[in-house]
GUMAR-421811 format. One record per residue (C-alpha): residue in three letters; x, z, y. Coordinates in steps of 0.2 Angstrom, whole numbers, plus 5000, padded with zeros to 4 digits. Example, Ala and Ser with C-alpha at 12.3 -4.5 7.8 and 13.67 -1.06 7.14 Angstrom:
ALA506250394978/SER506850364995/
END
This chain:
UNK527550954822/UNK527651124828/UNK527351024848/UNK525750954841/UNK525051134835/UNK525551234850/UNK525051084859/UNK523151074851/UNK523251274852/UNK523451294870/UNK522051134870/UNK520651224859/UNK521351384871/UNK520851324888/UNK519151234879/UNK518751414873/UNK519051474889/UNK517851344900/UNK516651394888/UNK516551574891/UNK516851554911/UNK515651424910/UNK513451504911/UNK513651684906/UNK513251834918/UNK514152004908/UNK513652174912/UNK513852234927/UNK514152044936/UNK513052004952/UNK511351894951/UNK511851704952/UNK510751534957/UNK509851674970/UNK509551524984/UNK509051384970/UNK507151344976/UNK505951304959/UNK504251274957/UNK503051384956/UNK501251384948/UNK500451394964/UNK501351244970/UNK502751334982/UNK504551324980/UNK505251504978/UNK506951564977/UNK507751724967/UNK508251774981/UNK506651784990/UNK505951884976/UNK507252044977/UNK506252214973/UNK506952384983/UNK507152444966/UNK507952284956/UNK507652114952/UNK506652064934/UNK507151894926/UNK506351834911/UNK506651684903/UNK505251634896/UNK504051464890/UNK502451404884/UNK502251364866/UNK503651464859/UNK502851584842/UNK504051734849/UNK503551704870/UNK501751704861/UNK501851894852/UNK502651964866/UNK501651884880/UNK500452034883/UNK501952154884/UNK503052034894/UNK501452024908/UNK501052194908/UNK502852244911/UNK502952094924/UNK501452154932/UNK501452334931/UNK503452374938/UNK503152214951/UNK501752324959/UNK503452504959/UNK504652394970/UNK505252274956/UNK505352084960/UNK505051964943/UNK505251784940/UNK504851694923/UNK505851544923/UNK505551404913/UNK506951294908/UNK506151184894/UNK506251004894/UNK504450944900/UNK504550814885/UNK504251004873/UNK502650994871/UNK501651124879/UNK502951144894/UNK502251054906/UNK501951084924/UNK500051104923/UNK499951184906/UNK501151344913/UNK499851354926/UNK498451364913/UNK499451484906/UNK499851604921/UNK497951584927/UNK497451654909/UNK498551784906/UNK498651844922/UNK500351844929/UNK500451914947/UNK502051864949/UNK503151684949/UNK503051564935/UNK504151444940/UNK505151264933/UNK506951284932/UNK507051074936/UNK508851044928/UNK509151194916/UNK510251254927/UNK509851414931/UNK510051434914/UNK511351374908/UNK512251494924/UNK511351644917/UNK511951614900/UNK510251614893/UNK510051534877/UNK508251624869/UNK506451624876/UNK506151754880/UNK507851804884/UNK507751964899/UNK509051974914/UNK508652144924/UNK509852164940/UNK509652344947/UNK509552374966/UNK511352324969/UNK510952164963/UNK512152174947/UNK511652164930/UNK510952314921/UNK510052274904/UNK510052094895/UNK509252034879/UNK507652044871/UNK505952134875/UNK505852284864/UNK506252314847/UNK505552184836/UNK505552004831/UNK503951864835/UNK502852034838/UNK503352194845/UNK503952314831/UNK502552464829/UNK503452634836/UNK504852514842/UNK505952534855/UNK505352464874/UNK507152414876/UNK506552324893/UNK505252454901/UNK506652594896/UNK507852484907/UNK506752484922/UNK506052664920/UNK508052714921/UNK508252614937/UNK506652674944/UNK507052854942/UNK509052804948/UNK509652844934/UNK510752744922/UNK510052604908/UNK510752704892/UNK510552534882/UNK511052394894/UNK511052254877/UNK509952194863/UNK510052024857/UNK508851924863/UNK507751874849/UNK506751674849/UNK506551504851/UNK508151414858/UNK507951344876/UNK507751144877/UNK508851114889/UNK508750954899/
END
């Protein structure tokens, strides 16, 4: 009896394990799945790592349809656009199953065209990238500084389907601090929305 126990023990153990090894950048890792080409609104394939800003790297995971995605959609673009424009790169990825509806290929080009992005909106094509990132939430932020390791991860800002009034720009605080070279004082906030729909 006491075999079987240690025996599922040491089982559950090294399932635990492959679990947490398996899809989760931690503070302070390097960027992963920077050479993984993905399609972008404009049609191009485009890496990460073609998108690397002198002063750090801005990943968001991020969709369509999603009620949170939609209350934060005007800051996430203006942030995007804004600290793409001071030497940041940034990528929304999405990682939706094309079956969701609204996460088709041409209705995220609708949507970059309206809302303006200036920067990548591309199709993560096997959910891969995200599953290697860890990222579990739309919108769910990865912000790599200029070392290419991570420096702030989670939500937006402060808040829950729309920006909390007087909250705090957990995100914007994050890339002021690296702009400036300073350190990102709070590096984590749970990310806050719709779970991904992985393929």
């Amino acid at each position: 009896m006491k075999k079987q126990i240690c025996t599922a023990l040491a089982i559950s153990g090294l399932m635990a394990g492959s679990y947490l090894a398996y899809g989760a950048i931690g503070m302070g890792d390097p960027i992963t799945d920077t050479a993984v080409k993905m399609k972008n609104v404009d049609g191009l394939m485009v890496t990460i790592g073609d998108l690397k800003g002198e002063h750090g790297t801005l990943v968001i995971f991020t969709c369509n349809q999603c009620p949170f995605v939609k209350g934060w959609q005007d800051t996430m673009v203006e942030i995007g656009n804004t600290y793409q424009a001071k030497g940041f790169g940034v990528i929304f990825i999405n990682s939706n199953d094309p079956s969701v509806s609204g996460d088709r290929f041409e209705e995220m080009q609708e949507l970059a065209k309206m809302e303006g992005y200036e920067f990548p909106y591309v199709v993560d094509a096997t959910s891969e990238v995200a599953r290697n990132f860890g990222a579990k939430k739309t919108p769910d932020v990865f912000l790599f500084n200029p070392a290419n390791k991570l420096a702030y991860q989670g939500a937006v800002g402060e808040g829950r389907r729309t920006p909390k009034k007087g909250g705090e720009p957990y995100l914007k605080n994050a890339l002021d601090a690296l702009l400036a070279g300073d350190p990102v004082e709070k590096a984590y906030a749970p990310a806050v929305g719709c779970s991904i729909k992985f393929r």
